[in-house]
Every structure is written in structure tokens, then in C-alpha cells.
C-alpha positions in Angstrom: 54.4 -152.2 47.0 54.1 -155.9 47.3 53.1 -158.3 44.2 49.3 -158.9 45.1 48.7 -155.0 45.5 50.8 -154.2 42.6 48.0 -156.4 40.5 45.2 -154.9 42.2 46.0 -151.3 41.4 47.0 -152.2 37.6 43.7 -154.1 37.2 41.8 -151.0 38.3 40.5 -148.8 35.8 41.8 -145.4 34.9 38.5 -143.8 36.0 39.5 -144.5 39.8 42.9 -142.8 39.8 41.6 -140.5 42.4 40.9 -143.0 44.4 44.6 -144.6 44.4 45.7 -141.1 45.1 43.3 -141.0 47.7 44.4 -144.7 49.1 48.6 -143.4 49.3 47.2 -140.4 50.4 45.1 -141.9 53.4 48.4 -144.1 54.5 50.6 -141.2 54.4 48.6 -139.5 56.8 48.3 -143.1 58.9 52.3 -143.2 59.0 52.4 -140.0 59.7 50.2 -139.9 62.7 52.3 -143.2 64.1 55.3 -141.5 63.5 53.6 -138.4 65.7 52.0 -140.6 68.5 54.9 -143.0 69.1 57.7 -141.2 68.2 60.3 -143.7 67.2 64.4 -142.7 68.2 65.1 -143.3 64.0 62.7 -140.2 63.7 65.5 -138.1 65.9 68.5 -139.5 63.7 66.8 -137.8 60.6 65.5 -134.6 62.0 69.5 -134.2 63.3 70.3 -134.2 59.5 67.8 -132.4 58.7 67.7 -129.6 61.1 71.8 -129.8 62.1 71.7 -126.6 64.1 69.1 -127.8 66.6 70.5 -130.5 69.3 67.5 -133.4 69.3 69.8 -136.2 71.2 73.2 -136.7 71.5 75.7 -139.6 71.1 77.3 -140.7 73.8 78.9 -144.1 75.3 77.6 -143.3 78.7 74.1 -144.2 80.6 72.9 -141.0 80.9 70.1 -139.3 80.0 68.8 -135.4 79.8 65.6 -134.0 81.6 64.3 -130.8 80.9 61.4 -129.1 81.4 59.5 -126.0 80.2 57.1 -122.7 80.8 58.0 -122.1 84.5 58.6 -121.5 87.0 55.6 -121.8 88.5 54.8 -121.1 92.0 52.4 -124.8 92.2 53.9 -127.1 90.5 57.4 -126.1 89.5 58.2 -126.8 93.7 56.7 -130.6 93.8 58.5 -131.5 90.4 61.8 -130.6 92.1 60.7 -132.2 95.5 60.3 -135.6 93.3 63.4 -134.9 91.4 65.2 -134.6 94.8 63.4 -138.0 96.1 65.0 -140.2 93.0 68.2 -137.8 93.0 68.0 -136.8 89.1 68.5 -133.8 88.2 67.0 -131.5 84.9 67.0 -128.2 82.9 64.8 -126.2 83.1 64.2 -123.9 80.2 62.3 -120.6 82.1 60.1 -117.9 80.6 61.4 -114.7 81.4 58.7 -112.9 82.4 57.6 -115.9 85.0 60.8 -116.1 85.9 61.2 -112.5 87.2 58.1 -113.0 88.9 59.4 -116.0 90.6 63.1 -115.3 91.9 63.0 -117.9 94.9 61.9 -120.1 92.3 64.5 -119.6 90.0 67.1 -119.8 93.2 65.7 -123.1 94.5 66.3 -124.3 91.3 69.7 -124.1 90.5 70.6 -124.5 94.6 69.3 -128.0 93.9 71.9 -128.4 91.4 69.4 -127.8 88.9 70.4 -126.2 85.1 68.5 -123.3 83.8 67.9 -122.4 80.2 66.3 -119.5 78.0 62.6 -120.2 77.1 62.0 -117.0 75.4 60.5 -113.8 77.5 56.9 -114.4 76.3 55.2 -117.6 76.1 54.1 -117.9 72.5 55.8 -118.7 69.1 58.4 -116.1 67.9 57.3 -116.3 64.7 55.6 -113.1 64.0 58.1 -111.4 65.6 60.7 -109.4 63.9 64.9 -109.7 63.9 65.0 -107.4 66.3 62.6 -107.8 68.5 63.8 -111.5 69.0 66.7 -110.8 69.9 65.8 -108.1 72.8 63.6 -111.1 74.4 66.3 -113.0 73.8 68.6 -110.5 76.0 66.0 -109.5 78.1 65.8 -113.6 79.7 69.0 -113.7 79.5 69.9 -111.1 81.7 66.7 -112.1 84.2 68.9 -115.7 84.2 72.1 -114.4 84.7 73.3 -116.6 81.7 75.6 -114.6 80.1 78.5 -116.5 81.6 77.2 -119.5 82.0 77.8 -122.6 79.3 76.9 -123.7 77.9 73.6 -121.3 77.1 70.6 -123.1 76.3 67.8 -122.2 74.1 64.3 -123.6 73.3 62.1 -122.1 71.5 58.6 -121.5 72.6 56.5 -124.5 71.0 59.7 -125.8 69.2 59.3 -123.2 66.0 61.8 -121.0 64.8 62.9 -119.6 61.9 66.4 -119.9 60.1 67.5 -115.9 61.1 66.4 -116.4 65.0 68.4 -119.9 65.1 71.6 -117.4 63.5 70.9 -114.8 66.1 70.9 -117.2 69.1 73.8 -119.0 67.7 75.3 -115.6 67.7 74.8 -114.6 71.1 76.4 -118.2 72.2 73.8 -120.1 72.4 72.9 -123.5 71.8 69.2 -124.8 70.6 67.9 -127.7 72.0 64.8 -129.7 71.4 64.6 -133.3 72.4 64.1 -136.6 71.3 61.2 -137.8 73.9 58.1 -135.4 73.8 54.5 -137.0 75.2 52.7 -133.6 74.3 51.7 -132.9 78.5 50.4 -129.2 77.8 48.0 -130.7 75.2 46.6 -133.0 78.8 47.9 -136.1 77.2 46.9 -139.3 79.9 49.7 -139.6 82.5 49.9 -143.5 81.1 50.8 -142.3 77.6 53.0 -139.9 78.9 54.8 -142.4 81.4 55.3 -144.8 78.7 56.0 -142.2 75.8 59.2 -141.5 77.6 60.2 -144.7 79.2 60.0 -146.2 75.9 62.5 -143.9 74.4 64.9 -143.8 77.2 67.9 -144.5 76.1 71.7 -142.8 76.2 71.8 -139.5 74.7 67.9 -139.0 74.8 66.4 -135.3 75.9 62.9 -135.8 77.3 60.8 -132.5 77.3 58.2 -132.3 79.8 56.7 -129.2 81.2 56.5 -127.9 84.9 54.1 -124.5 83.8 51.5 -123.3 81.7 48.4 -124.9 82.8 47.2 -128.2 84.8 50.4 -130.0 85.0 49.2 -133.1 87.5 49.4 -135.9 84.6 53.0 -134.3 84.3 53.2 -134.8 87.8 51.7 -138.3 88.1 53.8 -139.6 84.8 57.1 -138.5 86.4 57.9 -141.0 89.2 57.4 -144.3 86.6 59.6 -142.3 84.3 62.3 -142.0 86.7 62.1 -145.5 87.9 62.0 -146.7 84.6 65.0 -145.2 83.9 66.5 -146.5 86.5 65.6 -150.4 86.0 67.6 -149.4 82.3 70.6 -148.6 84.2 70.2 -144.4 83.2 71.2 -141.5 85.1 69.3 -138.3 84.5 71.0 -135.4 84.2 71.1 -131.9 83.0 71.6 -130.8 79.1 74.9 -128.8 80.4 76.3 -132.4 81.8 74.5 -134.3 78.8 76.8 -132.3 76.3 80.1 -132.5 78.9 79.7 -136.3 79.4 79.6 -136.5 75.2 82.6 -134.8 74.8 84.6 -136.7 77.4 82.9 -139.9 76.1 84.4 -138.8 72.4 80.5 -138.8 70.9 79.0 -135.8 69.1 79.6 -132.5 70.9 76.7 -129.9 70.6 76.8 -127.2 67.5 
């Protein structure tokens, strides 16, 4: 606290202690909801040490830069993010339900015969948090085999919403897997403006970063509309996009932090 404000709180009487608690209280919650709506890359740097076993970004000396997206496939709008993907030449991961998945097959094909990467979004859409040890890891397996990850690496994992608890991060880890988050998230299921979203992840472009988007789940056209400018901007910053699975190879060849 700076000199002036250090005087003002000592010259207030005791009587309005609640309302100095109320004053730290209300800028908490204002730094808080910054931290939330802008999302600054030092936010990424502590939740790594935080939360070790989850990959958020990765170091690496090389201009590259992971694209994923989530909830699909989806017969509408999974096909035009890949026809724009195609058009600017990145390339993503896709982390896929498994129930939508085995609705979708040609989906699921057209995605990886673009040189797409596929990942394990959970069978169900919904938090796995009410959900016992065991039952976890059937939906787990059940995706898994609906993928055809089981000899693929590496094998990705997000968790639905981003929540999971200690004993499901041990149980993917278990079965091989490695769980990724990201470090550039403009909240598109909650219908965030397609400007924020185009310059919530342009902003934090930069090597390493893992931008989570979604192709599923509801009205993804702001998705849609954001993702051109997000691709161009990475290109005027000199960024390749790529998948997680190349993300994590380019690391190690570039002697940065591999993935847990």
C-alpha cells in the first residue's frame, strides 16, 4: 500500500473496519475479474506450478503454436472450421466427445485425413466430478477405443469444462495419458463477442501457447467469425499453428520442457 493510502486507513476509525475489509475485499474481486477477462501469459507460468500435472503451455525456442478445439464433432460446424484451417494451412487438435464422435465417424476420418490430431474429451459432455473412480475410467476407455488412441502418442486428455479431481488426473496418467488445458481461453461456449474472442487469443499468441476454442456444443458462428483474424494474426507474429502432439515433439527437439 502506498504512503497516502497507508495514512488514510490509519486515520479511520476502528468503527469502520468492516468497511476496509470490504475495500481489499472489493479489489480482490476487481483483480480477480481482470485476471479472468484478459488472461495474462504470467497467470499460465503459476498455474504450471501450481497444477504440475496439467500441460497449460509449453517452453519451447520455436515459433509455433497449438490449436485445439473441443465438444465435437459436429456435423455443422466442425466441417467449415476445418475448411478454414485448410485455407490458412494450420492445423489443430481436436479433443472429441465420445458419444458424438461415434455418431460422427466421417467426421472423425476427415479430421485426422487432413492431418488433423485427435484427443479424449470425455464420453459425456459434462463435468466428471460426480462421477466415481470407476466410472471415470470406463468413459475414459470407452473414447478411447471409439478414437482408436490406444497406440497413438502421445494421448491427450481434457477434461470436460477443465475440472478434475486429483484421483481422475492419476487414472488418466495411468492409462498413458497426458492432460492438457491451455493458456489462451476466450470463453466461446459462454457466446463471448467474436471481437473479444479474436483479440483474447491474438493477444496471447506467443511460442508455446495452447488456444482452446470450441467447434461443438451450441452456436459456434462467433467461434467461426473470430478464427480467420486469429490465424492471420498469428501469422503477421511469425507463428505456425500446429497440433498438441507436434507442440510437445517440437519442445523436445528444441530442448524446452517436455510434457508430464
Amino acid at each position: 500500500m502506498n504512503p497516502p493510502l497507508a495514512r488514510l486507513y490509519s486515520s479511520l476509525p476502528a468503527s469502520r473496519g468492516r468497511q476496509r475489509i470490504l475495500l481489499v475485499a472489493t479489489t480482490i474481486a476487481a483483480i480477480a475479474i481482470a485476471v479472468y477477462v484478459v488472461q495474462p501469459l504470467t497467470a499460465f507460468d503459476i498455474l504450471t506450478r501450481l497444477f504440475a500435472r496439467i500441460v497449460w503451455r509449453v517452453d519451447t525456442p520455436q515459433p509455433l503454436v497449438a490449436l485445439s478445439f473441443d465438444d465435437g464433432p459436429d456435423p455443422l460446424y466442425t466441417p467449415q472450421v476445418l475448411d478454414i484451417l485448410a485455407r490458412h494451412r494450420a492445423h489443430a487438435t481436436f479433443f472429441l466427445i465420445g458419444e458424438r464422435a461415434a455418431a460422427n465417424p466421417e467426421l472423425v476420418e476427415r479430421i485426422e485425413s487432413d492431418g488433423h490430431e485427435v484427443g479424449n474429451h470425455y464420453y459425456t459432455r459434462g463435468s466428471t466430478l460426480l462421477h466415481s473412480s470407476s466410472t471415470f475410467s470406463e468413459n475414459l476407455a470407452r473414447t478411447e477405443g471409439i478414437l482408436g488412441l490406444a497406440e497413438k502418442r502421445p494421448k491427450l486428455f481434457r477434461p470436460p469444462g477443465g475440472l478434475v479431481w486429483p484421483s481422475q488426473l492419476t487414472i488418466a496418467q495411468e492409462r498413458g495419458y497426458t492432460t492438457v488445458l491451455g493458456s489462451a481461453y476466450p470463453y466461446d461456449p459462454r457466446r463471448a463477442p467474436a471481437a473479444y474472442i479474436r483479440w483474447l487469443v491474438s493477444k496471447n499468441l506467443a511460442p508455446g501457447v495452447i488456444v482452446i476454442l470450441h467447434d461443438a456444443g451450441g452456436d459456434r458462428s462467433r467461434t467461426l467469425a473470430a478464427l480467420p483474424g486469429i490465424l492471420e494474426a498469428g501469422r503477421r507474429k511469425g507463428l505456425r499453428f500446429v497440433t498438441v502432439g507436434e507442440l510437445f515433439a517440437a519442445t523436445d527437439l528444441g530442448g524446452g520442457r517436455t510434457a508430464p
